[in-house]
Structure formats: C-alpha cells, structure tokens
TIROBA-403987 format. One line per 5 residues: number of its first residue (from 1); their letters; for each residue x, y, z of C-alpha. Coordinates in nm, 3 decimals. Example, Ala and Ser with C-alpha at 12.3 -4.5 7.8 and 13.67 -1.06 7.14 Angstrom:
// residues 2
1	as	1.230/-0.450/0.780 ~ 1.367/-0.106/0.714
//
This chain:
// residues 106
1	xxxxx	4.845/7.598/9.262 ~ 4.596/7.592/9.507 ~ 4.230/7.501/9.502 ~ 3.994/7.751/9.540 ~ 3.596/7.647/9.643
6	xxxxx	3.394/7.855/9.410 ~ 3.198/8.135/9.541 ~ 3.422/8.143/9.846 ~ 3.703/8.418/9.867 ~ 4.000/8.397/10.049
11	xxxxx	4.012/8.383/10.400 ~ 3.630/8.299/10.452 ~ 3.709/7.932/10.461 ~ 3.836/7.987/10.868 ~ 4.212/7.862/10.805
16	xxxxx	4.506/7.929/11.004 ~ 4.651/8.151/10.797 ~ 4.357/8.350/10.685 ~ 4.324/8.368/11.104 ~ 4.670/8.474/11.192
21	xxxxx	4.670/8.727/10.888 ~ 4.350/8.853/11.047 ~ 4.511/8.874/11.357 ~ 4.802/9.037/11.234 ~ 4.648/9.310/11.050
26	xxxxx	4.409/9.396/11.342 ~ 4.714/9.439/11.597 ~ 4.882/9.621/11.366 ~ 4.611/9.854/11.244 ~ 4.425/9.900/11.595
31	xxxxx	4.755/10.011/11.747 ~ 4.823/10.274/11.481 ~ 4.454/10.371/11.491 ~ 4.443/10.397/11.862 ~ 4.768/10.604/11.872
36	xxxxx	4.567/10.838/11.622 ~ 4.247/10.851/11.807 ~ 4.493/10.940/12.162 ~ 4.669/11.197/11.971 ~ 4.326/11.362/11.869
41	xxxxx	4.220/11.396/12.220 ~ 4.503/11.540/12.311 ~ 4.482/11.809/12.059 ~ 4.144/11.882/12.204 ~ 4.292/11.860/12.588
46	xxxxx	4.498/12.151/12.416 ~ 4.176/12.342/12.348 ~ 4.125/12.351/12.702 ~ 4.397/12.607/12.742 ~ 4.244/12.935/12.872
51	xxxxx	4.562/13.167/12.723 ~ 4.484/13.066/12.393 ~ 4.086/12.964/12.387 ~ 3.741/13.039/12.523 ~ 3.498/12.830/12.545
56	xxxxx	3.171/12.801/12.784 ~ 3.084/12.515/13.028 ~ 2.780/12.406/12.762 ~ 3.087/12.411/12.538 ~ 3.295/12.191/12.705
61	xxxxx	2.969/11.971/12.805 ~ 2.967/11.912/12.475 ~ 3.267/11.808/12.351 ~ 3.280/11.548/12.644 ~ 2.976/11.408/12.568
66	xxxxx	3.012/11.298/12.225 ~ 3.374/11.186/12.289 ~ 3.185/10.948/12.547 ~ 2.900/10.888/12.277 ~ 3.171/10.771/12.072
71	xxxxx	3.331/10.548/12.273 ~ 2.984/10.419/12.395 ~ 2.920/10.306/11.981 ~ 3.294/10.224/11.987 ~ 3.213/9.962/12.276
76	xxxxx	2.898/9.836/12.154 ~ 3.048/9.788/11.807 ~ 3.278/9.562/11.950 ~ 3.087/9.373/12.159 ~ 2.837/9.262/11.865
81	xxxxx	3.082/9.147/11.644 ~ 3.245/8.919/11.933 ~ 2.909/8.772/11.981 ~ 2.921/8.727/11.570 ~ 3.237/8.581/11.562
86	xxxxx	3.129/8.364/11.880 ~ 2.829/8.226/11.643 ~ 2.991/8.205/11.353 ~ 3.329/7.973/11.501 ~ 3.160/7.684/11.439
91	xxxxx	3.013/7.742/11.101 ~ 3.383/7.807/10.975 ~ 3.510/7.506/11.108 ~ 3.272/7.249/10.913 ~ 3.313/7.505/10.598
96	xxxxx	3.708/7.454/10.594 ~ 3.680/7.076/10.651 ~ 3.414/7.033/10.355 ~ 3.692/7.249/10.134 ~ 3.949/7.026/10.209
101	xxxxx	3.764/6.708/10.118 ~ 3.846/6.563/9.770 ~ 3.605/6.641/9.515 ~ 3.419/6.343/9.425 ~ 3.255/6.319/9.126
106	x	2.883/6.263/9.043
//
C-alpha cells in the first residue's frame, strides 16, 4: 500500500499521475461543457427568429451584453488561475520530492 504524507490529499503532492488525471478530466469535462455552453447560444440565436418572437433592440442589447460579460469573467477566470498554477509549479515540485524521501526518524 502506498504512503500517504499526512495532511496532504491526493493529488496535491504534483505527481504525474495526479497531473495527467488532472489533465484528463479537464479535456474531457471542458469539451462536454463547451458543447453545452454552444448549444445554449444557439437556442438563444433561435430566439432571434421574428415568426416566432418579439423582442426590442434594448432587448437584444441585452442579451448580448451579458453573454459578452460572461465570457469577459470566463476569460479573466482563466487567466488568474494560469498565473496560480505558474506560481505554484515550483512549490509542488520540492513538495513531491520531500514526500518521496524516506522517513527518518528523530
């Protein structure tokens, strides 16, 4: 069985495998949540559809702008928590080699 470092859970010590499963469930869960977030907009492109809908220029105005708000908080989101990862690289590093060091006793 594997040796845990108390007070750490898993995938905080910066491994491989905690990395790749990181990895893995970000591709996996961005592209599903991306296809969700294009298939909403198009549902409101729909809306646009002056047969079925009415809606005033203030209306549509509207809509547009907090899509783009969104987006905007979607983008600096992202851009944050590169610059935390970015800061944070190194600190994993020396965490996972002081994990895999024996324990010595004192």
């Amino acid at each position: 069985m594997e040796k845990r470092v108390k007070g750490v859970g898993p995938g905080r010590l910066g491994g491989a495998d905690s990395e790749r499963m990181r990895k893995e469930n970000f591709e996996r869960l961005s592209e599903r949540r991306l296809n969700d977030a294009k298939d909403a907009i198009a549902r409101l492109t729909r809306l646009s559809n002056p047969y079925n809908y009415r809606y005033t220029e203030r209306e549509m105005l509207q809509l547009v702008h907090e899509l783009q708000r969104s987006i905007a908080e979607l983008q600096a989101e992202y851009e944050l928590n590169l610059e935390e990862q970015a800061r944070l690289a190194p600190r994993r590093k020396t965490v996972a080699r002081r994990a895999k060091r024996p324990a010595t006793k004192r």
